[in-house]
KEDREN-735135 format. One record per residue: y negated, x negated, z negated of N, C-alpha, C, O in turn; residue number from 1. Coordinates in steps of 0.1 Angstrom, whole numbers. Atoms other than C-alpha are relative to their C-alpha. Example, Ala and Ser with C-alpha at 12.3 -4.5 7.8 and 13.67 -1.06 7.14 Angstrom:
% residues 2
<node <12; -9; 0>; <45; -123; -78>; <-12; -9; 0>; <-12; -19; -7>; 1>
<node <11; 9; 0>; <11; -137; -71>; <-11; 8; -8>; <-22; 3; -9>; 2>
This chain:
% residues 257
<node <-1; 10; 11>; <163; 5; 0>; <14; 0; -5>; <19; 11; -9>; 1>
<node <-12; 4; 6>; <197; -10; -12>; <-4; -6; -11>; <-9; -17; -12>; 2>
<node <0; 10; 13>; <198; -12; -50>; <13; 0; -4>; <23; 6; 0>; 3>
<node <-12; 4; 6>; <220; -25; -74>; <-2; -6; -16>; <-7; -17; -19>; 4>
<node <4; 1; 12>; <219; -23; -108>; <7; -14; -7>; <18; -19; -4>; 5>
<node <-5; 13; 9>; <223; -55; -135>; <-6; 0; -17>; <-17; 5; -21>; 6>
<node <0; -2; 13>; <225; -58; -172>; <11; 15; -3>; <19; 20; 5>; 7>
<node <-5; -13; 5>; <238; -27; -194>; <-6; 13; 2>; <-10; 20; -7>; 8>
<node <14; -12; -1>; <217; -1; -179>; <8; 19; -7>; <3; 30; -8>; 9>
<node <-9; -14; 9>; <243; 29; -197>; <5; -3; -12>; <12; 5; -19>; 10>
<node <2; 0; 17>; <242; 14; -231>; <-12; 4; -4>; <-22; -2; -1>; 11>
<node <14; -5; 5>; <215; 35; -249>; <-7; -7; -6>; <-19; -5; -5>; 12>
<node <12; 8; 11>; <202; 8; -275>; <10; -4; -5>; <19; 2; -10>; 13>
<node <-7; 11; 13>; <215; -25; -291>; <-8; -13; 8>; <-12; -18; 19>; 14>
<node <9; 15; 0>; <199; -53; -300>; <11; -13; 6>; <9; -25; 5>; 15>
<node <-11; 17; -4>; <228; -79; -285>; <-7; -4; 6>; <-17; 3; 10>; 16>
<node <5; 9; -15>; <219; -103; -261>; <5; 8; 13>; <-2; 13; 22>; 17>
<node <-7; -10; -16>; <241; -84; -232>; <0; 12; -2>; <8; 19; 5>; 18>
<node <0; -10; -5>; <234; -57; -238>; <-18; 10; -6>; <-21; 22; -6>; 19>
<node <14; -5; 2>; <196; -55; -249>; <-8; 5; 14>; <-15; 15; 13>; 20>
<node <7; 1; -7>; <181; -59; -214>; <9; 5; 15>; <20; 1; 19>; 21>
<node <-13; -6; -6>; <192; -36; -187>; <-13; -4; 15>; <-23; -11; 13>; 22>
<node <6; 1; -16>; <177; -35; -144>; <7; 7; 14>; <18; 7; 19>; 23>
<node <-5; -7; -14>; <175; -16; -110>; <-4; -13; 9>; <-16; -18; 10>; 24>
<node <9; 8; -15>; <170; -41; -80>; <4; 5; 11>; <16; 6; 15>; 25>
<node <1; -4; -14>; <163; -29; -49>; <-4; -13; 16>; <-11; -23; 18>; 26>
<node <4; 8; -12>; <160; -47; -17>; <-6; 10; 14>; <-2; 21; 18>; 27>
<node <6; -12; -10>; <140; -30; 10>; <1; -9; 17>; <-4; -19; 21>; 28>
<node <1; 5; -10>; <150; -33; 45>; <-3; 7; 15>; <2; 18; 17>; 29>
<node <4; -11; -11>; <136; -22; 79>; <15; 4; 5>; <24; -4; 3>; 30>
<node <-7; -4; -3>; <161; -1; 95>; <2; -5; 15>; <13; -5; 20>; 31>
<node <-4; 0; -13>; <156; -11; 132>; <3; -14; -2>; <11; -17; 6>; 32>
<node <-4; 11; -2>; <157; -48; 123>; <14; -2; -6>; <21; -10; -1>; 33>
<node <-14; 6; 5>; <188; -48; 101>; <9; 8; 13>; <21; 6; 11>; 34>
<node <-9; -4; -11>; <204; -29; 135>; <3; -13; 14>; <12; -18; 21>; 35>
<node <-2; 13; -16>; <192; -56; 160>; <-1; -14; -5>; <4; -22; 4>; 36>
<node <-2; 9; 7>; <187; -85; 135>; <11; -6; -7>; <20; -14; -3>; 37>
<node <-8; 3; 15>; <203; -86; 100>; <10; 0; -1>; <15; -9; -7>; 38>
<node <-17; -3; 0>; <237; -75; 102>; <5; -8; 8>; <16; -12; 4>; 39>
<node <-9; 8; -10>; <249; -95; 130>; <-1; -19; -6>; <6; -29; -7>; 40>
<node <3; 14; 5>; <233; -125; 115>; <7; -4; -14>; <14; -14; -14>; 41>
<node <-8; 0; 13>; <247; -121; 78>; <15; 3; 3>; <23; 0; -6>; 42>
<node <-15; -2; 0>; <283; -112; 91>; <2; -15; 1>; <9; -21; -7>; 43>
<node <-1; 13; -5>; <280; -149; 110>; <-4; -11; -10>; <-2; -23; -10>; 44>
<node <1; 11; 13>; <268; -166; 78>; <14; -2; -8>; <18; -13; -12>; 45>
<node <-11; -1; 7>; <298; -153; 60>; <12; -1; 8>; <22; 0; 2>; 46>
<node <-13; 5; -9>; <323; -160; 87>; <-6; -11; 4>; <-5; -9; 17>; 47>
<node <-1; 12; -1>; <312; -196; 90>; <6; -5; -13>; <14; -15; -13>; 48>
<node <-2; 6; 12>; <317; -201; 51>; <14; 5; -3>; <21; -1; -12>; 49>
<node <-12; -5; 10>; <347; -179; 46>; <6; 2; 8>; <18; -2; 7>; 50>
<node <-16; -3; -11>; <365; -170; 74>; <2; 18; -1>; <-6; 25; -8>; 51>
<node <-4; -10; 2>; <382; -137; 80>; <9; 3; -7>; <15; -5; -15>; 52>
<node <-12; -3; 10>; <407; -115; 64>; <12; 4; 9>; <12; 6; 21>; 53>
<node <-11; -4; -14>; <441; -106; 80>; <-4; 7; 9>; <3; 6; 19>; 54>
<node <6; -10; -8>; <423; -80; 98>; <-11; -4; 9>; <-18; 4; 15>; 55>
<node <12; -1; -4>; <397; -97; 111>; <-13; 4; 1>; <-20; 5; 10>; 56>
<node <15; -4; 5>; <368; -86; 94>; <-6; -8; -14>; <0; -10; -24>; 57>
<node <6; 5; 12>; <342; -104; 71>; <6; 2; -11>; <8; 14; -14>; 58>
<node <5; -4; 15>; <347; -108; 34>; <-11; 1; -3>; <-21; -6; 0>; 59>
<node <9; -3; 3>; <328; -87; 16>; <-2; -9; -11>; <7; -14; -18>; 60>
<node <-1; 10; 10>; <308; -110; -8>; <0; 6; -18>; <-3; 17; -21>; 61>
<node <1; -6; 13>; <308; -105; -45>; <-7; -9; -9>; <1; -17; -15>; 62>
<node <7; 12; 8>; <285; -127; -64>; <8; -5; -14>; <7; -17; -17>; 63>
<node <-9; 1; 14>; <308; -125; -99>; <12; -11; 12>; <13; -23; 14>; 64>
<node <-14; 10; -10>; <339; -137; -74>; <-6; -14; 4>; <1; -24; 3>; 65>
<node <6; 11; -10>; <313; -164; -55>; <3; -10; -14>; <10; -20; -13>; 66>
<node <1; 10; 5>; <305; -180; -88>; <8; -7; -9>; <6; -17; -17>; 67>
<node <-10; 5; 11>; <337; -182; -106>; <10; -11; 12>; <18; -20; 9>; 68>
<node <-10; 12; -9>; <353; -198; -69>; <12; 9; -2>; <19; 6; -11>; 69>
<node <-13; -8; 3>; <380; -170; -68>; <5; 7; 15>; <-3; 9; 23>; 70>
<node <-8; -11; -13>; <403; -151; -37>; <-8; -14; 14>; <-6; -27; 16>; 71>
<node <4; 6; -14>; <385; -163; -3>; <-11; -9; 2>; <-17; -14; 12>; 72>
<node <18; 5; 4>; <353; -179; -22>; <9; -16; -11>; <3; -23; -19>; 73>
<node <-2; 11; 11>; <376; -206; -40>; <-7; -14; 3>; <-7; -23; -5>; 74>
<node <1; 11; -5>; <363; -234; -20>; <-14; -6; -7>; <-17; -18; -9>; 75>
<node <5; 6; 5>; <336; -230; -35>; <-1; -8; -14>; <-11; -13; -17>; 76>
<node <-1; 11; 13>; <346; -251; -68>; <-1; -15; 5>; <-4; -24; -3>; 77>
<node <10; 13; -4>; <338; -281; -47>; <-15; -3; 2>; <-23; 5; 7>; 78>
<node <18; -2; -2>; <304; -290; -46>; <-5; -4; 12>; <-16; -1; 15>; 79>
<node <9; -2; -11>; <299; -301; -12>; <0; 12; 7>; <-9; 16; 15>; 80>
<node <2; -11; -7>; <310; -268; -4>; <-6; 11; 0>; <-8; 20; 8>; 81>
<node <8; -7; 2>; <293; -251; -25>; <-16; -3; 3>; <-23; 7; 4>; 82>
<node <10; 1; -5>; <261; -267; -16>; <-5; 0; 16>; <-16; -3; 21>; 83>
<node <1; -6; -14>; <267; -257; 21>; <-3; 13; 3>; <-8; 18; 13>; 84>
<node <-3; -9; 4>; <270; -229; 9>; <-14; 9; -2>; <-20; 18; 4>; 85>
<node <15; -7; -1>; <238; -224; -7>; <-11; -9; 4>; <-22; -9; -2>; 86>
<node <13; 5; -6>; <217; -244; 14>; <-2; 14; 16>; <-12; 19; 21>; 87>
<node <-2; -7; -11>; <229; -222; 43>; <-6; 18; -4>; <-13; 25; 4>; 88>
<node <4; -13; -2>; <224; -187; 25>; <-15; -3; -6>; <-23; 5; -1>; 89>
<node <13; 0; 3>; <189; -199; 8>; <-8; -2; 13>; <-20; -1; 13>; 90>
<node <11; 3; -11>; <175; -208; 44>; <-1; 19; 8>; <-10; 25; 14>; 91>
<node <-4; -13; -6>; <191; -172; 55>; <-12; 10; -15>; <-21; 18; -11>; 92>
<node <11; -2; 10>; <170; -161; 21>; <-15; 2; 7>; <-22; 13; 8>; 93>
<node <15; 6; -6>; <138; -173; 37>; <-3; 4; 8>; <-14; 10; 8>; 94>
<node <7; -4; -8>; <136; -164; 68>; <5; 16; 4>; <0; 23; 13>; 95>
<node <1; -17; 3>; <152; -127; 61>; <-11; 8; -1>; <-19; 5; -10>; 96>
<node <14; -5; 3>; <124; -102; 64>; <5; 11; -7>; <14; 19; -3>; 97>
<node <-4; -9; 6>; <127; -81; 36>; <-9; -1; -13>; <-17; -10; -13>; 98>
<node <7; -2; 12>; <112; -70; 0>; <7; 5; -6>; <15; 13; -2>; 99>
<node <-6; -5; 12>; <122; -67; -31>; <-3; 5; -15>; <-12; -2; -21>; 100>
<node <7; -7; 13>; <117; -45; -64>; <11; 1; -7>; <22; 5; -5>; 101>
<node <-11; -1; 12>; <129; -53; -97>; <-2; 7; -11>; <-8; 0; -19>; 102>
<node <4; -2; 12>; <127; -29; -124>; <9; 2; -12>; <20; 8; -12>; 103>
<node <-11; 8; 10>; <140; -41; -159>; <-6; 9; -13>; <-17; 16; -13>; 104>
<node <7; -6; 15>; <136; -28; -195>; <8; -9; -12>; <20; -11; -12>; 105>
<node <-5; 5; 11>; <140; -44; -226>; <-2; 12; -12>; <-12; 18; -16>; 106>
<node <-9; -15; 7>; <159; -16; -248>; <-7; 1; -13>; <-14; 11; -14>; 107>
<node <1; 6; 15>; <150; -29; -284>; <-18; 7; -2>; <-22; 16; -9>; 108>
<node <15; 2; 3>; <110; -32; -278>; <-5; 13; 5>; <-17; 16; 5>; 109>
<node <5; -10; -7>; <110; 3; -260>; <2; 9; -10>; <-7; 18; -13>; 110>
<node <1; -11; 6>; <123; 22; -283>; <-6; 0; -13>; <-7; 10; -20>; 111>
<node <10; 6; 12>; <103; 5; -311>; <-19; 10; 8>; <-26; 18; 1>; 112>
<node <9; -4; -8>; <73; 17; -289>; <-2; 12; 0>; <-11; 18; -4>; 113>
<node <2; -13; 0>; <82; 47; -280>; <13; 10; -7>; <23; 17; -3>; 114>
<node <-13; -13; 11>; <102; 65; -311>; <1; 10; 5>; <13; 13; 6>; 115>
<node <-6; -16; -5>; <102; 100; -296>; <-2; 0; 15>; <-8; 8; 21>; 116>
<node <-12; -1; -12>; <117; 93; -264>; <10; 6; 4>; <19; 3; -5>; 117>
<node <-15; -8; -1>; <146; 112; -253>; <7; -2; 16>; <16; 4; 22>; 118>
<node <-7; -5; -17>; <152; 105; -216>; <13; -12; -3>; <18; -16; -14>; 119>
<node <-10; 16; -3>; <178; 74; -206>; <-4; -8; 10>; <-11; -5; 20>; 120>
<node <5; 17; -2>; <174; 40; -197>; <2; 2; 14>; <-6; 0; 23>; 121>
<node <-2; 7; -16>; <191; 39; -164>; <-9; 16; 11>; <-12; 15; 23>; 122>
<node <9; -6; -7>; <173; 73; -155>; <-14; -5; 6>; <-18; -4; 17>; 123>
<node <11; 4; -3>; <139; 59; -159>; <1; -14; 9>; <-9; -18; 15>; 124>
<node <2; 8; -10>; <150; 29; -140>; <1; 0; 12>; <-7; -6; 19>; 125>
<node <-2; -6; -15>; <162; 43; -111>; <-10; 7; 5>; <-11; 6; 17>; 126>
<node <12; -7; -1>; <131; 64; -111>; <-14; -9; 1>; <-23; -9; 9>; 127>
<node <12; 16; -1>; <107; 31; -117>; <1; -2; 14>; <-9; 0; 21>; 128>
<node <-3; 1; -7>; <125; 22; -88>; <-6; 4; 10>; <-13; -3; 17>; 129>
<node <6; -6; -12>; <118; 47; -62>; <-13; 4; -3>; <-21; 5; 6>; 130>
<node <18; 1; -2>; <82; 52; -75>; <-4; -10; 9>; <-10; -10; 20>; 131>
<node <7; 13; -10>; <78; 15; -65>; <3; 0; 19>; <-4; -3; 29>; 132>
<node <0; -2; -19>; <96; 21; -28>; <-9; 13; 4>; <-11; 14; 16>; 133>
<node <4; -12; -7>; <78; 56; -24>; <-16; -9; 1>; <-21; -6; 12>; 134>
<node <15; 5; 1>; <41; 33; -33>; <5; -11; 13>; <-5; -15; 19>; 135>
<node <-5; 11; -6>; <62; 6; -10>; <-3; 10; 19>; <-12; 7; 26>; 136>
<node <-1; -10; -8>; <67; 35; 19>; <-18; 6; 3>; <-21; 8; 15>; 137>
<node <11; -1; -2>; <31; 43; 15>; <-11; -3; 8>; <-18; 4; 15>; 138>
<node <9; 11; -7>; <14; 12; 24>; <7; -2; 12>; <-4; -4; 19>; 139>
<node <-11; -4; -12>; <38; 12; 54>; <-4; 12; 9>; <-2; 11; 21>; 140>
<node <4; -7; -4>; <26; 42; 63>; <16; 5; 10>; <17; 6; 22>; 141>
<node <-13; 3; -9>; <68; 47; 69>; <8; 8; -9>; <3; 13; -20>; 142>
<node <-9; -9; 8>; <97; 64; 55>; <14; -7; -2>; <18; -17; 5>; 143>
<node <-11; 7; 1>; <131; 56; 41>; <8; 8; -14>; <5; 15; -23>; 144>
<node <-15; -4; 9>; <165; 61; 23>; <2; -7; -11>; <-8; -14; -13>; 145>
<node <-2; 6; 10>; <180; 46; -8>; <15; 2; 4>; <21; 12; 7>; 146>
<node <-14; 0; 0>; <216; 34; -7>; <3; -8; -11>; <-5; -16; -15>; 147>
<node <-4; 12; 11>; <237; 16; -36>; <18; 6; 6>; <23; 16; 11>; 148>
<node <-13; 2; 4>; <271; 7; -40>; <11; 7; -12>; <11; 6; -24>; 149>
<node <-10; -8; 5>; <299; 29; -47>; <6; -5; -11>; <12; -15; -8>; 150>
<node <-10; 5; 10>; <314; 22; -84>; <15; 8; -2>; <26; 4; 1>; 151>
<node <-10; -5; 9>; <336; 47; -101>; <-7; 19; 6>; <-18; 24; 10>; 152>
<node <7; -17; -4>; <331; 88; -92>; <-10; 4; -12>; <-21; 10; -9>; 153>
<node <5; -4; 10>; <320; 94; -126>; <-18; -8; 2>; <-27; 0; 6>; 154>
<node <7; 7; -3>; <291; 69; -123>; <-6; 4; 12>; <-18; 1; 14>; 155>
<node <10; 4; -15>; <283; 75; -86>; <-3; 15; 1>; <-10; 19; 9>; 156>
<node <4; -18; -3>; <281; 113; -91>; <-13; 2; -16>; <-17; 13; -19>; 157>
<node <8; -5; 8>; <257; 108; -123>; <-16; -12; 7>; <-27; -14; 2>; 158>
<node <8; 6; -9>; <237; 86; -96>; <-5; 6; 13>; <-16; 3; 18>; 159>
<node <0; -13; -9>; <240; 113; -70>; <-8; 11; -4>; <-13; 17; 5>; 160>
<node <2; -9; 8>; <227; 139; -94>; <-16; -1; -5>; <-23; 9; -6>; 161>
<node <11; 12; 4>; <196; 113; -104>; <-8; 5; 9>; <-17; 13; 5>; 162>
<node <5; 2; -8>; <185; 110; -71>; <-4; 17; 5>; <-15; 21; 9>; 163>
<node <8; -11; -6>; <185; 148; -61>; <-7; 4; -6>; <-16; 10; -1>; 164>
<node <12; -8; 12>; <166; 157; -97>; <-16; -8; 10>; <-24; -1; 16>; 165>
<node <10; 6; -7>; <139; 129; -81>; <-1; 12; 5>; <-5; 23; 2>; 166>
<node <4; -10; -18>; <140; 144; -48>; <-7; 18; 1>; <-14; 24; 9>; 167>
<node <6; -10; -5>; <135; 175; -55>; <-11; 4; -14>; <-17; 15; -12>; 168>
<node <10; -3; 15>; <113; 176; -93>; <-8; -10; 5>; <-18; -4; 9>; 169>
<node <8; 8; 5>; <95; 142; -90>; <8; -8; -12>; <17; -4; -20>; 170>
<node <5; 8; 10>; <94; 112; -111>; <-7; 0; -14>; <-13; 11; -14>; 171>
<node <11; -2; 9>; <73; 108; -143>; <-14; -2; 8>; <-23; 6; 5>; 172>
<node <18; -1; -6>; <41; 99; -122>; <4; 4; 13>; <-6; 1; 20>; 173>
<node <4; -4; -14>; <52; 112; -86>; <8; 16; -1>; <19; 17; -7>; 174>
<node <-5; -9; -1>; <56; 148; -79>; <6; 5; 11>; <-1; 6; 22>; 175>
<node <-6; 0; -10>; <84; 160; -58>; <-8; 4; 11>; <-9; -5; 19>; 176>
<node <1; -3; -6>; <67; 179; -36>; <-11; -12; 7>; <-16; -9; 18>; 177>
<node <3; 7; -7>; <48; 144; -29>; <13; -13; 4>; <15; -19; 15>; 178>
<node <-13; 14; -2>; <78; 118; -31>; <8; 8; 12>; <8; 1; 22>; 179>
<node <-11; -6; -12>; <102; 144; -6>; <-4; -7; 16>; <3; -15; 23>; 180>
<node <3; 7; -12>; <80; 134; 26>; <0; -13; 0>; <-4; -16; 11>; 181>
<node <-1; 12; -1>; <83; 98; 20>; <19; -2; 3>; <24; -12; 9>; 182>
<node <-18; 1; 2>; <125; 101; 18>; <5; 5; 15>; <-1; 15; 18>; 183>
<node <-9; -3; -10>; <146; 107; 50>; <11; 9; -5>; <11; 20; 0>; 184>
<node <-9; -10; 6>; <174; 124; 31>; <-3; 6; -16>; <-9; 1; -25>; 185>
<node <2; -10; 16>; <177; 150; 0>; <13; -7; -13>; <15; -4; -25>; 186>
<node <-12; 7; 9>; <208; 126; -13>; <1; -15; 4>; <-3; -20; 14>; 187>
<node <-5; 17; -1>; <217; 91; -16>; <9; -5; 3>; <19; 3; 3>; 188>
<node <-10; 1; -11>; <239; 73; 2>; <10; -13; -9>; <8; -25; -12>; 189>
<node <-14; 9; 6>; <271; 59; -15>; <10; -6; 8>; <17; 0; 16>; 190>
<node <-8; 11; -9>; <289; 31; 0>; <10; -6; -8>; <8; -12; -19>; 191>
<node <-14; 7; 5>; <325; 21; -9>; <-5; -15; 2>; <-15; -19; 7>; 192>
<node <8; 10; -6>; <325; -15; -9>; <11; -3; 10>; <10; -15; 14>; 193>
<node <-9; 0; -16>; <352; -13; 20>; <-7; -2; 11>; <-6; -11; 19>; 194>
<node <10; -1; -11>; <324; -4; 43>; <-5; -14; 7>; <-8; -18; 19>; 195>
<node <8; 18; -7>; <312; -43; 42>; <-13; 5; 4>; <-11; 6; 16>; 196>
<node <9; -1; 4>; <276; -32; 41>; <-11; -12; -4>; <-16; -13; -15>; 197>
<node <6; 9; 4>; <257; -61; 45>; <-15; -2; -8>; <-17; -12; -14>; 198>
<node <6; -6; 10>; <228; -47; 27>; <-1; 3; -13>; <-11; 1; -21>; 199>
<node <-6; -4; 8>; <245; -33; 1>; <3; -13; -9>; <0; -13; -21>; 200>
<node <0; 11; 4>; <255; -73; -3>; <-7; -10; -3>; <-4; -20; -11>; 201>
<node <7; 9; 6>; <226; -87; -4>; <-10; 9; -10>; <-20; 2; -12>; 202>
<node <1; -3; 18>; <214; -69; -37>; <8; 3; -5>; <6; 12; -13>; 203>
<node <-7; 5; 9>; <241; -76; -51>; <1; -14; 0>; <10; -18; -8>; 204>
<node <1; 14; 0>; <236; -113; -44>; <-14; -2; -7>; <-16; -10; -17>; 205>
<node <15; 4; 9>; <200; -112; -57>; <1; 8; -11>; <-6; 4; -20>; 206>
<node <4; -9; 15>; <202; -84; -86>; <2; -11; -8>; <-8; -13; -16>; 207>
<node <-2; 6; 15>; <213; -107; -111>; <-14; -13; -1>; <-21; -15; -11>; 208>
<node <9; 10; 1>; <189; -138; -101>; <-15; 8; -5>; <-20; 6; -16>; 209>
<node <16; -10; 1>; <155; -112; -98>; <3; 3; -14>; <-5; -5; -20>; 210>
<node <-3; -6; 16>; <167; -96; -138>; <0; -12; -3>; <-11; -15; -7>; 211>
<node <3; 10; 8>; <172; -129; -149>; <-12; -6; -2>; <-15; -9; -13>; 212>
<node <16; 6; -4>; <136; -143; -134>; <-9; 7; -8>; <-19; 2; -13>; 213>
<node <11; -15; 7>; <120; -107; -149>; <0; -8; -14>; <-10; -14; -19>; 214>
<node <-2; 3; 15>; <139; -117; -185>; <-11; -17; 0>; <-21; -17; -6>; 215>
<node <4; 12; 7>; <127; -153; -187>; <-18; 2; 0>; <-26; -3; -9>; 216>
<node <15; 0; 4>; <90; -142; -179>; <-7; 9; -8>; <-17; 7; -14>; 217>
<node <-1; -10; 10>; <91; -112; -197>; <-3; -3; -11>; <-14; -2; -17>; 218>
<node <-7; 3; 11>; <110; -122; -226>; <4; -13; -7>; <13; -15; -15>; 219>
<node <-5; 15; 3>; <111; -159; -229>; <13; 1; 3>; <19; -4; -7>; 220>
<node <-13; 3; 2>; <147; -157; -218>; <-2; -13; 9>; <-11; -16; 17>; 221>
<node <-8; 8; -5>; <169; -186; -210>; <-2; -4; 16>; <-4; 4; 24>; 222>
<node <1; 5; -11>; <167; -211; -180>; <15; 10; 5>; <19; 19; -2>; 223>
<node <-14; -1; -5>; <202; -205; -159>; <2; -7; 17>; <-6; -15; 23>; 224>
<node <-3; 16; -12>; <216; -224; -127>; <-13; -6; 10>; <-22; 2; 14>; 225>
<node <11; 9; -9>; <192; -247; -105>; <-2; 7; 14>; <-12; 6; 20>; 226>
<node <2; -2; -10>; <203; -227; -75>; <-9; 17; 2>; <-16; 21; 11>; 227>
<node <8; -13; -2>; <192; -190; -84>; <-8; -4; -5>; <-17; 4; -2>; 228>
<node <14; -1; 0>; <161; -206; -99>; <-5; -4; 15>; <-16; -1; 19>; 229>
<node <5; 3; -10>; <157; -219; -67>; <-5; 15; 10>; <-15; 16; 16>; 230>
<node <4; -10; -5>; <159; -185; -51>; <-8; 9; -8>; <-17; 15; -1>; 231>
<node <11; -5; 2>; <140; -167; -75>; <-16; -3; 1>; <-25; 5; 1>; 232>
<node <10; 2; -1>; <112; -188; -72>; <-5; 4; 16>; <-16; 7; 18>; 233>
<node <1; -8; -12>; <118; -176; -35>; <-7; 13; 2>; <-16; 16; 10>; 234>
<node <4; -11; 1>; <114; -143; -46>; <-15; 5; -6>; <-21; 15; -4>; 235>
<node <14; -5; 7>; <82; -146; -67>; <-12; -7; 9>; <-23; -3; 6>; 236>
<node <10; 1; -8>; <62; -164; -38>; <1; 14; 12>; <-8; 22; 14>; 237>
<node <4; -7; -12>; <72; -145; -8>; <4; 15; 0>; <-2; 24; 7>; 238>
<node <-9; -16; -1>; <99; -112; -15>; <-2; 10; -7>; <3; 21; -5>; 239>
<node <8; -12; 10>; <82; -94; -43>; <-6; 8; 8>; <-13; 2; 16>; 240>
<node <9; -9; -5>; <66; -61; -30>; <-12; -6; -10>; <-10; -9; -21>; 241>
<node <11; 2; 10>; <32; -70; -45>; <-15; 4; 4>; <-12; 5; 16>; 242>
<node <11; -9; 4>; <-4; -56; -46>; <-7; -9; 14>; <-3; -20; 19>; 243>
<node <9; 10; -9>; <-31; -68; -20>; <-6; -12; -2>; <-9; -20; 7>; 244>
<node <2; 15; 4>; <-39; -96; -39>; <10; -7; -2>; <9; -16; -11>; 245>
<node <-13; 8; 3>; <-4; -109; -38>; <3; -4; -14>; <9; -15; -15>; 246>
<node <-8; -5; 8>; <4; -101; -71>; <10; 12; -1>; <8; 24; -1>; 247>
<node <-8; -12; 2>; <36; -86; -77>; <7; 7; -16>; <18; 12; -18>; 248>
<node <-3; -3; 16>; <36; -80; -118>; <-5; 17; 4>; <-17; 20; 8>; 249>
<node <2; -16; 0>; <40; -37; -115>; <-1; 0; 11>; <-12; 3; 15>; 250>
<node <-3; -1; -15>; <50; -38; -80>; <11; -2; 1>; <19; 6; -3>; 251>
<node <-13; 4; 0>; <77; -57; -73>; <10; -6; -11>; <21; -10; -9>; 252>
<node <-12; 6; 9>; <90; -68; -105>; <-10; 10; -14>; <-21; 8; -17>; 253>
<node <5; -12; 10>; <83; -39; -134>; <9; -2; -13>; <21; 0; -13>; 254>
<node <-3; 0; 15>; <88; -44; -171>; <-3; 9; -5>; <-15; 11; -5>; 255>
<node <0; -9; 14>; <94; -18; -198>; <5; -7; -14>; <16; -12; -16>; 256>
<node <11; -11; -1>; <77; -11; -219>; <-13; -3; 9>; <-22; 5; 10>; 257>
């Protein structure tokens, strides 16, 4: 699973708008298809739209960069090109085989809820998280890793730190010594974004759309652009992990409280 966190998930509590509502998204992908599939196909989406770099290798994408049209992505401030753009990665959306788990919290109404709390926000998200891939791993009857995207040392070593408490204590409802046999490794795997990681890239292309989709059903939040509602609505028919009855409310898209 490649997550990627969105909102303020290391501010403890404020009522702002940016920084009330924090999220982990994960994207879950098989490991033999993203070797013989996925990767060769997503480099060739992004080297039709962007080209290479003096080196000849893909740009890595950066969804903040894509939507402001900045460095190797400016082209998109035209609109035929941005609508090439996203007709080409929404059809690559669709027929991508993959799943995805969003878990979000609204900060304000949690700790109103639960006054004698003491853990942290982006702990229990990251932890929401891999409950939902260890229950995801399950039904699969399969196993698997967690990778995210390298920030800052300070940050990626209190994410490193996270993941081995999991790994080796448990979650609030899974206990290590059941969550360890679902995991391939005892640590998590930190990715510069040098690497180009096309995984790594596509949640960070959906984290922000999936948190925003959670907020608006959640929380009554705010519409926002035509084209991520267009992919979230992607996400809430077919890419949500979700239950046997194809609901994915506490599966693939998890609200706190």
């Amino acid at each position: 699973m490649f997550i990627d966190d969105t909102g303020n998930v290391h501010d403890a509590c404020s009522g702002h708008p940016q920084n009330r509502y924090a999220g982990i998204v994960g994207v879950i992908l098989d490991l033999n298809y993203i070797h013989s599939t996925f990767d060769a196909s997503f480099e060739k989406l992004k080297i039709r739209h962007f080209g290479v770099t003096s080196e000849g290798n893909s740009h890595i994408l950066h969804l903040r960069r894509m939507k402001k049209a900045e460095g190797p992505f400016s082209h998109l401030k035209f609109a035929c090109c941005r609508k090439r753009w996203e007709d080409d990665f929404f059809s690559m959306y669709s027929r991508a085989s993959y799943s995805v788990i969003a878990a979000c919290v609204d900060k304000v109404t949690f700790r109103q809820r639960h006054p004698n709390w003491s853990s942290g926000f982006y702990k229990m998200l990251v932890g929401n998280a891999i409950e939902r891939y260890f229950y995801f791993l399950m039904a699969k009857d399969s196993l698997g890793d967690v990778v995210s995207e390298a920030t800052n040392s300070k940050l990626d070593g209190v994410l490193k730190d996270l993941y081995r408490e999991f790994y080796q204590n448990g979650t609030d409802d899974i206990p290590g010594q059941t969550l360890r046999p679902k995991l391939t490794s005892k640590e998590i795997k930190i990715e510069p974004k040098s690497r180009n990681v096309p995984g790594v890239q596509l949640a960070d292309l959906l984290a922000a759309t999936c948190f925003s989709h959670c907020k608006q059903i959640y929380a009554e939040g705010p519409a926002y652009d035509s084209f991520a509602m267009r992919v979230a609505d992607l996400m809430e028919r077919e890419k949500f992990y979700r239950d046997t009855k194809g609901n994915p409310h506490r599966y693939g898209r998890v609200w706190r409280p």
